[in-house]
N, C-alpha and C positions, 0 to 999 in steps of 0.2 A: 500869657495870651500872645500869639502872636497878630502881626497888621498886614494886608496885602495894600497894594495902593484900587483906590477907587478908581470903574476904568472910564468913568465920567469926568470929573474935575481931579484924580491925581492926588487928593489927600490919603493918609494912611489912617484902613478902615483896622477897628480890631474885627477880629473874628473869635469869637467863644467854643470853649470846646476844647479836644487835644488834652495832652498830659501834661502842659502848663497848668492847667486847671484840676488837676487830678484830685488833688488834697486841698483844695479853697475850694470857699465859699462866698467869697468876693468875687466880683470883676469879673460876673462869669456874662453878662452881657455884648448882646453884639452889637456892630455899629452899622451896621447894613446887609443887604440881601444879594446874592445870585440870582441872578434872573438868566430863566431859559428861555430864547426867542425860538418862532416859529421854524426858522432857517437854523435852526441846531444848535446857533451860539451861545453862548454865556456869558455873562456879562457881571462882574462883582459890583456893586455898585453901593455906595452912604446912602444913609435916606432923604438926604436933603435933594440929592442927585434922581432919586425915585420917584419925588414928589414933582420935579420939573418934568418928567416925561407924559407924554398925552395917555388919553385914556386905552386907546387901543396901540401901546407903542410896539414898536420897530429896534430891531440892531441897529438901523440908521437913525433913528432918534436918541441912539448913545452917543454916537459918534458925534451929534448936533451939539453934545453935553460937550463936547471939550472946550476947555477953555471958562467951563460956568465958574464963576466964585460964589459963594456964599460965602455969609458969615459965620465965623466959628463961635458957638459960647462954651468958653472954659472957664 
């Protein structure tokens, strides 16, 4: 599985899928979403980073997200 980093807070998201995952059946889960704003952009984001955004959000409500921490549970 590879990770890109979140483009909210900067941790490394997995993303599922790919030929990493070709022959498992483990681990085939993701750790967050692309989201496409209205203005064209995309944005990869964790869900912890998704859940901090407003209801109607913005590419500028990503950028609001830099710097967010939350907590990791591992």
């Amino acid at each position: 599985m590879t990770t890109e980093p979140c483009d909210g807070c900067g941790r490394a998201v997995q993303i599922a899928g790919g030929i990493a995952n070709l022959w498992t059946f483990g681990g085939d889960a993701s750790e967050g979403l692309t989201l496409e704003f209205e203005d064209g952009s995309e944005h990869l984001l964790c869900y912890d980073c998704i859940e901090e955004l407003p209801e109607d959000a913005r590419a500028r409500d990503v950028a609001a997200l830099d710097g967010y921490e939350h907590t990791i549970d591992e």
